[in-house]
C-alpha positions as CSV (number, residue, x, y, z in Angstrom):
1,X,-20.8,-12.0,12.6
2,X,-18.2,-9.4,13.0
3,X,-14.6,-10.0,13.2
4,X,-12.2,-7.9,14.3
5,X,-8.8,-6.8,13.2
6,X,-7.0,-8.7,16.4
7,X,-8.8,-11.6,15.5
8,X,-7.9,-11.4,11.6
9,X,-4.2,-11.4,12.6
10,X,-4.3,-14.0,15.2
11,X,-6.0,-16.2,12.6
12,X,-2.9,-15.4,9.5
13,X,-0.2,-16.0,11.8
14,X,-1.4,-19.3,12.7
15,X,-2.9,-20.6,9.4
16,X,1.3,-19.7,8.2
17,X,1.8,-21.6,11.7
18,X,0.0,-24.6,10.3
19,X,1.2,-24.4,7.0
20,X,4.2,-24.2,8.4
21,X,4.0,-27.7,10.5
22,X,2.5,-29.6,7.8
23,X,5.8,-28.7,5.5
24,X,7.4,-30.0,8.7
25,X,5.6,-33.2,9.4
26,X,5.7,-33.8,5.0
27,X,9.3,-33.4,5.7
28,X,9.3,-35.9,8.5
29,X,6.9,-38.4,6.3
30,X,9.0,-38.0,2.9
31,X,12.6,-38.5,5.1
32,X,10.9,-42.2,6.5
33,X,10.2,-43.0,2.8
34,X,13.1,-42.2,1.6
35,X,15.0,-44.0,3.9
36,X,12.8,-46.9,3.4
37,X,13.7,-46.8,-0.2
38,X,17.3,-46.6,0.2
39,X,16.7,-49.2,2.8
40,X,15.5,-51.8,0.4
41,X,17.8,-50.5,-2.3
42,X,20.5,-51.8,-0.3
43,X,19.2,-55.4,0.2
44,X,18.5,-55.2,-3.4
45,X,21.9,-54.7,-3.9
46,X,23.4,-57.0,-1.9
47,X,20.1,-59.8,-3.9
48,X,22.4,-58.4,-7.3
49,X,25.3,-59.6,-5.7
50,X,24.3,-62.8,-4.7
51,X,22.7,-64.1,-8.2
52,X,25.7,-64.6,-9.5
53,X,26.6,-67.5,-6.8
54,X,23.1,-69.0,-6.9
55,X,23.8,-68.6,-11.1
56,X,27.4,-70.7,-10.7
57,X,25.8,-72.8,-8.2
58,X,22.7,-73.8,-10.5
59,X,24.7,-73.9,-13.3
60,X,27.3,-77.0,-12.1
61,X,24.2,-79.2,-11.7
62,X,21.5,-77.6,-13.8
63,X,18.9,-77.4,-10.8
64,X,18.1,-76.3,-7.2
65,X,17.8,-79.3,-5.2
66,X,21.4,-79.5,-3.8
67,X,21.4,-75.7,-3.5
68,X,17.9,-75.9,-1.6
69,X,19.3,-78.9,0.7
70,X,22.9,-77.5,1.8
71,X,22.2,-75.4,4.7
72,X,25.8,-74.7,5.2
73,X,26.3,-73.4,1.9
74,X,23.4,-70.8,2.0
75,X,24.3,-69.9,5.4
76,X,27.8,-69.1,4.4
77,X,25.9,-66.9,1.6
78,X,23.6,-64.9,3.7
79,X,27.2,-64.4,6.1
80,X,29.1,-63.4,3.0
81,X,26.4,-61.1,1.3
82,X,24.2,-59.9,4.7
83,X,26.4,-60.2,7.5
84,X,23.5,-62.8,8.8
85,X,22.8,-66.5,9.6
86,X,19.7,-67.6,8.7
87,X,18.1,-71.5,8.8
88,X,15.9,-71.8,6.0
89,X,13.2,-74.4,6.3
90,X,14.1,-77.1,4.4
91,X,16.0,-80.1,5.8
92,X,20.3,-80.0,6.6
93,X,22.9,-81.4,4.5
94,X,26.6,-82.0,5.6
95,X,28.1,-81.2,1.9
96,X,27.4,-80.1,-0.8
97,X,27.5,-82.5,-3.6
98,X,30.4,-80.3,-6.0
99,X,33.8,-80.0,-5.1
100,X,33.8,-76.7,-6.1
101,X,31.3,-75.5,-3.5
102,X,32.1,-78.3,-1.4
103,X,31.4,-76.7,2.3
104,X,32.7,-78.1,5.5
105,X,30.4,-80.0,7.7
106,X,31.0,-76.7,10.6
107,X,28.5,-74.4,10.7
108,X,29.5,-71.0,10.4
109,X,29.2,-69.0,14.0
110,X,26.0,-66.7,13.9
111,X,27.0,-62.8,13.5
112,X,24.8,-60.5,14.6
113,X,21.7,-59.3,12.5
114,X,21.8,-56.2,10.8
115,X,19.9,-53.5,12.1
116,X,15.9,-53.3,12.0
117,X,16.0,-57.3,12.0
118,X,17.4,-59.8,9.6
119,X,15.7,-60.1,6.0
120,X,14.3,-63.0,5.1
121,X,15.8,-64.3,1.7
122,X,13.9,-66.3,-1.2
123,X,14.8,-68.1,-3.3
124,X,12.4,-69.7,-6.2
125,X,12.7,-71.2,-9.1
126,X,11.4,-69.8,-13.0
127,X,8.0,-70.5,-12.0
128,X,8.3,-68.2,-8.5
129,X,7.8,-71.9,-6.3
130,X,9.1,-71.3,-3.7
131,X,12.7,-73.4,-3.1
132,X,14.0,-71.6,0.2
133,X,11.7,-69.4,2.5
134,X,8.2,-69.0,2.7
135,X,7.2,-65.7,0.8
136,X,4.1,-63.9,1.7
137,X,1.2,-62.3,-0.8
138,X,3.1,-58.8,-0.6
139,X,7.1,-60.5,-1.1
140,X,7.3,-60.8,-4.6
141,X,7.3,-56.9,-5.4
142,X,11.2,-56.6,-5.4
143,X,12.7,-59.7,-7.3
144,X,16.0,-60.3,-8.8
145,X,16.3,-62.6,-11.2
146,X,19.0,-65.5,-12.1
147,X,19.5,-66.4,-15.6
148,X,21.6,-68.7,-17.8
149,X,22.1,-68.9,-20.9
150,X,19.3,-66.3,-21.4
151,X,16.4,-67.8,-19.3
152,X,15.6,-67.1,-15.8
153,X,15.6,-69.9,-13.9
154,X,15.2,-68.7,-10.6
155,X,14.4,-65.9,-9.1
156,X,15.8,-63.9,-5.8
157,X,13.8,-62.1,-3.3
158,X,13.3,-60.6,0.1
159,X,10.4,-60.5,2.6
160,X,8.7,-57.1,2.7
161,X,10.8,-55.4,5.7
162,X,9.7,-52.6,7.7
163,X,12.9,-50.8,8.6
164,X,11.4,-48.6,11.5
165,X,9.8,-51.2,13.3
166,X,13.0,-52.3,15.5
167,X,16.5,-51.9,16.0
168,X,18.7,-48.0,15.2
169,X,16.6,-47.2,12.3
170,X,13.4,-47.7,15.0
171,X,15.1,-45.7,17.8
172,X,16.2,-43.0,15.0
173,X,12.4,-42.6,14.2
174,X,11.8,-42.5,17.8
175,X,14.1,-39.8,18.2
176,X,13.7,-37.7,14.9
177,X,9.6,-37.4,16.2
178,X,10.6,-36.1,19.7
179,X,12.7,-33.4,18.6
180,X,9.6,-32.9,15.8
181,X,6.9,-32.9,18.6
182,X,9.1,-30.5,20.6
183,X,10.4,-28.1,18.0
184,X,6.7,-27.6,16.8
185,X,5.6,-27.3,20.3
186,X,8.2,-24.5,20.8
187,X,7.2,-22.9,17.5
188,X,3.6,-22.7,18.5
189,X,4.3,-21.1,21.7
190,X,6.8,-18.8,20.0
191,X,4.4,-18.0,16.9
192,X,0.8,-17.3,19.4
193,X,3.7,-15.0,22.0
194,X,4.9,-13.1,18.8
195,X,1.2,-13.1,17.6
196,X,0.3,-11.4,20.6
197,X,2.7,-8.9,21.2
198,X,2.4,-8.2,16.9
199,X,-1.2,-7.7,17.6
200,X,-1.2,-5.6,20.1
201,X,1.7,-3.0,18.5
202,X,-0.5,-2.8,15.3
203,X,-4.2,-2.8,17.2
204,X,-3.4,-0.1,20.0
205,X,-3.1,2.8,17.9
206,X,-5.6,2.1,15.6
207,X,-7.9,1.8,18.5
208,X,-6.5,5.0,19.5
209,X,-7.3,7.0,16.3
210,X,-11.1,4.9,15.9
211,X,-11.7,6.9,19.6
212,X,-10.1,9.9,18.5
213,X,-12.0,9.8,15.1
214,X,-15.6,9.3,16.8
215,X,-14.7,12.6,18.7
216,X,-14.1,14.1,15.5
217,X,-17.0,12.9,14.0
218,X,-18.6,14.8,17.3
219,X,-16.8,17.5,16.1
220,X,-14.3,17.8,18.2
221,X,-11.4,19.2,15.6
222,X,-9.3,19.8,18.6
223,X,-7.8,16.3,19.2
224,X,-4.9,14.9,18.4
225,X,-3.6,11.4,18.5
226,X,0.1,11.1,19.6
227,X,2.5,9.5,16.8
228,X,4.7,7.3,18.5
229,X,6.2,5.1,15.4
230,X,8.0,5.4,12.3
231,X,6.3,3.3,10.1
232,X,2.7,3.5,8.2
233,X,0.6,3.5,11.3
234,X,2.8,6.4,12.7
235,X,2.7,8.5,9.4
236,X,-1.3,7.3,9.2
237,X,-1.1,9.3,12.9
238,X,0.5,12.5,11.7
239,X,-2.0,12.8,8.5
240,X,-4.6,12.6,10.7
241,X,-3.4,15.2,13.1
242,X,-2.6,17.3,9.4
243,X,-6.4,16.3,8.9
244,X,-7.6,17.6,12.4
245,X,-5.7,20.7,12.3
246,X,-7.4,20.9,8.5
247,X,-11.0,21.2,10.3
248,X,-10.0,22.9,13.0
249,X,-8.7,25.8,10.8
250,X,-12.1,25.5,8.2
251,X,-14.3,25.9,11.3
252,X,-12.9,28.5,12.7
253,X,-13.0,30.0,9.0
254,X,-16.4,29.3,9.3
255,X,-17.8,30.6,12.2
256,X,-16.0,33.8,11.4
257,X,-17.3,33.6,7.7
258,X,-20.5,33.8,9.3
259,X,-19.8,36.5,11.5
260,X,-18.3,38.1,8.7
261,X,-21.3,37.5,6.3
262,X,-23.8,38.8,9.4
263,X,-22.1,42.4,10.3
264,X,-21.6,42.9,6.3
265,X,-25.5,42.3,5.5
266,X,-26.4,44.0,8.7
267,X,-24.9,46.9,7.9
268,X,-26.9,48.7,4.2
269,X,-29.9,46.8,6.1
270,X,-29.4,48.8,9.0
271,X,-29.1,52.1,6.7
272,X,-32.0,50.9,4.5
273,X,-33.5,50.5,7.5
274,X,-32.9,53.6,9.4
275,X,-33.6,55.9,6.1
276,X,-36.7,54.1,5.9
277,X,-38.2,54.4,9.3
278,X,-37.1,58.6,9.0
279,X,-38.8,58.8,6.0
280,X,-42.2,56.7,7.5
281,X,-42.1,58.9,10.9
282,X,-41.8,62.3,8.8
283,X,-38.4,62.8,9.8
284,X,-36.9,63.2,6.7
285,X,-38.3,64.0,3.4
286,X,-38.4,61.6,0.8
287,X,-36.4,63.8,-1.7
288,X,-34.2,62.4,-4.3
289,X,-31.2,63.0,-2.1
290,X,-32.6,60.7,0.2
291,X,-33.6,58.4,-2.2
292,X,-30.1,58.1,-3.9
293,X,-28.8,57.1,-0.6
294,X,-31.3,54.5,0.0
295,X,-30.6,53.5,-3.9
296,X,-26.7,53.4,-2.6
297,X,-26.8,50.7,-0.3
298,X,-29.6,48.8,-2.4
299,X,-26.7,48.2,-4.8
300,X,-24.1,47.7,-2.0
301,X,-26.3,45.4,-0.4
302,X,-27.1,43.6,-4.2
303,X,-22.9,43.6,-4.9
304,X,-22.6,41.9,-1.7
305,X,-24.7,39.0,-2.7
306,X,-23.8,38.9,-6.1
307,X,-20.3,38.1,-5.1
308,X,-20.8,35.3,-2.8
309,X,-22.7,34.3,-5.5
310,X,-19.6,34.0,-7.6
311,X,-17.7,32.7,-4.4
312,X,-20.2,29.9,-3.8
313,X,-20.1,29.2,-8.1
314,X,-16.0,29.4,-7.6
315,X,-15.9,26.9,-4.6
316,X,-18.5,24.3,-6.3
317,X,-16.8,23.9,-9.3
318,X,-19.7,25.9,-11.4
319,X,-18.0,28.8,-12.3
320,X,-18.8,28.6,-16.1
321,X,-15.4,30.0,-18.3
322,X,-16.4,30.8,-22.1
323,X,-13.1,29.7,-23.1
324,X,-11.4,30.9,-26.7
325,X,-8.4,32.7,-27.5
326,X,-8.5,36.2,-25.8
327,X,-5.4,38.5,-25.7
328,X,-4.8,39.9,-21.3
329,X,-2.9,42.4,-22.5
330,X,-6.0,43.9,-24.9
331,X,-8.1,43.8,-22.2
332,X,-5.7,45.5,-19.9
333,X,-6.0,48.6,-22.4
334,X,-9.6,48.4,-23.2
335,X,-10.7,48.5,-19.1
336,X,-7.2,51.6,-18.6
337,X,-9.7,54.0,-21.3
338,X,-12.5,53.3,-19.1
339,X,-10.8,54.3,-15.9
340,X,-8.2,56.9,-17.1
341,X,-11.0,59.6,-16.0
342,X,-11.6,58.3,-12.6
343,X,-7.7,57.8,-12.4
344,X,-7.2,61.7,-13.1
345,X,-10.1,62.8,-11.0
346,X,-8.3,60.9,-7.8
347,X,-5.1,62.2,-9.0
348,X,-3.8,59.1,-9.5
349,X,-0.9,58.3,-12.0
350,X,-1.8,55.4,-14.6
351,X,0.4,53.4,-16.6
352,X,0.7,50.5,-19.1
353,X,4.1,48.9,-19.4
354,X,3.8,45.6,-22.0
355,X,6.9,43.9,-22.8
356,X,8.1,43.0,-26.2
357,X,6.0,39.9,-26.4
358,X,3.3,40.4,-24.2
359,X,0.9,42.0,-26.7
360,X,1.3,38.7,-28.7
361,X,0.4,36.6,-25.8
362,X,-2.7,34.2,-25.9
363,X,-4.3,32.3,-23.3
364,X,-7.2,29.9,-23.2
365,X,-9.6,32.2,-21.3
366,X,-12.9,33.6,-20.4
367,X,-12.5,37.4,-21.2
368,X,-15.2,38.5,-19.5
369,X,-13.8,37.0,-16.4
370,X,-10.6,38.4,-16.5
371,X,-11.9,41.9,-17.2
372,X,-13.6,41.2,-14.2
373,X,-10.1,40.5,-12.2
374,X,-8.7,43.4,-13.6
375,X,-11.5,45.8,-12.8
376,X,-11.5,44.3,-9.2
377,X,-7.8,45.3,-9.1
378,X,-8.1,48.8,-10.4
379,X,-11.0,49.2,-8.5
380,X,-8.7,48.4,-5.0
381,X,-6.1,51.1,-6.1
382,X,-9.0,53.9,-6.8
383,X,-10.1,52.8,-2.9
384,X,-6.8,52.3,-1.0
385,X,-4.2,54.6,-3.0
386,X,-3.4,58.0,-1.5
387,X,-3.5,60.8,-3.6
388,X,-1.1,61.5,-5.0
389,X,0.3,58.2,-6.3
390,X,0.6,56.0,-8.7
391,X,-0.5,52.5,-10.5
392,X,1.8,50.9,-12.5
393,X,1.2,47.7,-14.7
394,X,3.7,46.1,-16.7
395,X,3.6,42.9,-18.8
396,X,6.2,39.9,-19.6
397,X,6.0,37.0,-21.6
398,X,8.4,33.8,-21.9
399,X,7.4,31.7,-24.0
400,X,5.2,29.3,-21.6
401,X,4.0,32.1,-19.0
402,X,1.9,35.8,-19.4
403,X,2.8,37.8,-16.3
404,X,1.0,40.6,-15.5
405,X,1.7,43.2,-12.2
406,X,0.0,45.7,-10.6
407,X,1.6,48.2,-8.9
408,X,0.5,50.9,-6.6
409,X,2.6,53.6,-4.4
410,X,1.1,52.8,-1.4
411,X,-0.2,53.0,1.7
412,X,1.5,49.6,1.8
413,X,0.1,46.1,3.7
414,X,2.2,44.7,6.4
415,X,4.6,42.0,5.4
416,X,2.3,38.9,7.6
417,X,-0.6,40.3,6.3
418,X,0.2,39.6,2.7
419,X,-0.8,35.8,2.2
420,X,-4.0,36.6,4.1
421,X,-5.0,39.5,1.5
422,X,-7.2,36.6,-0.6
423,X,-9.2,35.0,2.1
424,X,-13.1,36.1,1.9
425,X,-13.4,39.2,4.0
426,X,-10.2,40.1,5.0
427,X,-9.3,44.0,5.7
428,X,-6.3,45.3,6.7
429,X,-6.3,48.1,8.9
430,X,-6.7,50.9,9.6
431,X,-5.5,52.1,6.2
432,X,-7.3,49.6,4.4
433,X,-11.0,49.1,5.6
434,X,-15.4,49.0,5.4
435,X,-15.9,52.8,5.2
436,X,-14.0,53.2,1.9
437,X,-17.3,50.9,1.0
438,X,-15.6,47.2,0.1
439,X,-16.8,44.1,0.8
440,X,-14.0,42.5,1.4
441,X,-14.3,40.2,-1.1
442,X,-12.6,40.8,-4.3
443,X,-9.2,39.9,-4.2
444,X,-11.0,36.2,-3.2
445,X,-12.9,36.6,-6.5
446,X,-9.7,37.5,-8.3
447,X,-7.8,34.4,-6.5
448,X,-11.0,31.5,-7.8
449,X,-11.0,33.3,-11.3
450,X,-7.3,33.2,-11.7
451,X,-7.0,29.8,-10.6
452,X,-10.0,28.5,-12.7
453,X,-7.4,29.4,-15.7
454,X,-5.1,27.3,-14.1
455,X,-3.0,30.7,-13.1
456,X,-1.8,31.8,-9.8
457,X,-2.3,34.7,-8.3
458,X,0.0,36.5,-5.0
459,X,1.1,39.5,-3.1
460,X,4.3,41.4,-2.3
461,X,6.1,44.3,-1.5
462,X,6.2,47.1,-4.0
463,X,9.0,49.0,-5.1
464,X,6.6,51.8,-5.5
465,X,6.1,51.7,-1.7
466,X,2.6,50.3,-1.9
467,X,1.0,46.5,-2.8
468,X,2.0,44.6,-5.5
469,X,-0.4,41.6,-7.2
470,X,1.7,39.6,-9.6
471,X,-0.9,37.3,-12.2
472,X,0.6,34.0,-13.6
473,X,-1.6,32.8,-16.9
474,X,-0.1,30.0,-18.9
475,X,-0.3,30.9,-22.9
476,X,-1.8,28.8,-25.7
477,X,0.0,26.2,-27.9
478,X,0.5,27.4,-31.1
């Protein structure tokens, strides 16, 4: 059976509801206890003061009789001690037979009982038989006893008493369960109103982003779902907007990677095509001019693939790096021999500026694959740099960092067009663009390469008038 969220929240506030009333009504039960107990502890009290007389009184004729006999006497005791007249069962006497608890023959008048109803007082004597009242199986629980000379010869006690069954402690009971029944009444309604409301602020825009996520799932990327709060839902909101706008951007990236990836294989195919067809309908000769340029775009066509190759490796994490101890800077100087010629025949300017450190600088690194950034960089300047001009690298090392910067004289790349200069297929024109023969691709390579040796790679403004690449690579421990 499913349950939903509303449900699940209804269902906490109300199980802290009922935890809540049944602190309330143990609160209610312990107060009646209590005040039963200091009830009793009261008329226990007022028992403690009353042995002593019965003690005085038993003591003057060494026995109960006369005490059990005078009804004045222990009706002038129950007024004294608690503020009550009782008639205990056994027959009257008109005095009692000691002048010094002689008693006159008038009966004291009857005060009024104490409230919850009088207690019944007992007296018995060593062997709990009982002398004055009429005790019951459950009376003899709270006794005081009276002893002389060491031994109990008679014991005090009281009928059990319910306190709450009549009178002001009754009518307090009464009272103190009203205001219970009402208060909890009032805190139910309160609790399910504040449930309800609760509910509904935290289940609205959840159920807002559930539809909004089922139209992404339908892809959709263009929806958003309005934040309207401050709190975790409201931030949960804006990440998912973050999220949406996330997808949005990868599928546009997409469907012009595609495009992309389509005019850029369609292109030497085309050619290979076209050259193909001449040569098949006896329009051109098959000569090895011919065949060069059908060799040509075979290797375009095969440098294409090979680097989204590397791109798909890069982007799946299974770009393999042979990783040991390898010096930039050296390979800087090995791949500048191999280009120096190409350089000159451009009429392009080359230099090598390392700093003090930098040809003492390590990294953990694949050399191969840096070689491979650095060709892809000198390769860009031999394509893009007007002749004649001017490449410029320079080296620095502190201590953590290697940086490394290639610089060219220009033409130069519009300022917004920089951060864009390492996305997959990105040209600027019209200085920069297919017919100088690159894929578009290397500077992505370089960027996946660098950052798989935990590097970073970026573009600026040169002070040569051209591009700038600045390369991060942090060095090895010693």
């Amino acid at each position: 059976m499913r349950i939903n969220l509303s449900l699940k929240l209804f269902a906490a506030f109300f199980l802290i509801l009922a935890i809540t009333v049944g602190a309330m009504a143990l609160s209610r039960h312990l107060f009646a206890v209590n005040f039963k107990i200091y009830f009793n502890q009261i008329e226990k009290n007022k028992l403690e003061r009353l042995a002593p007389k019965l003690k005085a009184a038993y003591q003057h004729h060494n026995t109960w009789a006369d005490v059990a006999s005078n009804a004045q006497y222990w009706q002038k005791l129950m007024h004294e001690d608690f503020n009550l007249h009782e008639s205990p069962p056994p027959p009257l006497r008109n005095n009692f037979p000691s002048e010094k608890f002689h008693m006159q023959n008038d009966p004291a008048p009857p005060p009024a009982p104490i409230p919850g109803g009088p207690p019944m007082v007992l007296l018995s004597d060593a062997k709990l038989k009982p002398l004055i009242g009429n005790p019951g199986p459950d009376d003899n629980r709270q006794l005081v006893s009276i002893e002389v000379d060491g031994q109990v010869v008679g014991w005090l006690g009281l009928h059990r008493h319910e306190p709450f069954k009549s009178g002001p402690p009754a009518a307090l009971l009464a009272r103190n369960t009203r205001q219970f029944y009402l208060l909890g009444g009032a805190v139910i309604g309160l609790t399910g109103l504040i449930a309800f409301l609760f509910s509904r602020h935290l289940i609205n825009p959840i159920q807002r982003l559930t539809r909004v996520t089922r139209e992404l799932a339908q892809r959709n990327f263009a929806v958003r779902i309005a934040s309207t709060t401050g709190d975790e839902l409201g931030q949960l909101a804006k990440n998912f907007n973050i999220m949406a706008q996330t997808l949005e951007d990868y599928e546009k990236m997409r469907l012009q990677w595609l495009t992309d990836i389509s005019h850029e294989l369609r292109t030497p195919l085309s050619v290979l095509r076209g050259e193909i067809e001449a040569i098949q309908d006896g329009i051109r000769e098959p000569t090895p001019q011919n065949l060069a340029s059908l060799y040509a775009e075979t290797l375009r066509l095969n440098k294409l693939v090979e680097d989204l190759h590397l791109l798909s490796m890069a982007d799946s994490d299974r770009l393999q790096l042979s990783r040991q101890p390898v010096s930039p800077c050296r390979v800087i100087e090995t791949i500048m021999e191999t280009y120096r010629d190409r350089f000159e025949r451009s009429q392009l300017e080359i230099e090598w500026e390392p700093g003090p450190d930098a040809d003492r600088a390590y990294i953990q690194g694949d050399a191969d694959r840096l070689a491979q950034v650095f060709t892809n960089l000198l390769d860009n300047a031999l394509k893009y740099v007007k002749a004649p001009g001017q490449v410029r690298i320079s080296g620095q090392a502190d201590g953590q960092w290697l940086t490394v910067t290639f610089q060219d004289s220009g033409p130069g790349v519009p300022e917004d067009a920089l951060p864009r200069l390492f996305d997959r297929l990105y040209r600027v024109d019209p200085s920069r663009n297919r017919d100088t023969g690159g894929s578009g691709l290397g500077l992505s390579i370089c960027r996946n390469i660098i950052k798989n040796h935990e590097g970073r790679i970026w573009a600026e403004q040169s002070p040569l008038g051209g591009l700038a690449i600045g390369i991060s690579l942090p060095l090895a421990s010693q």
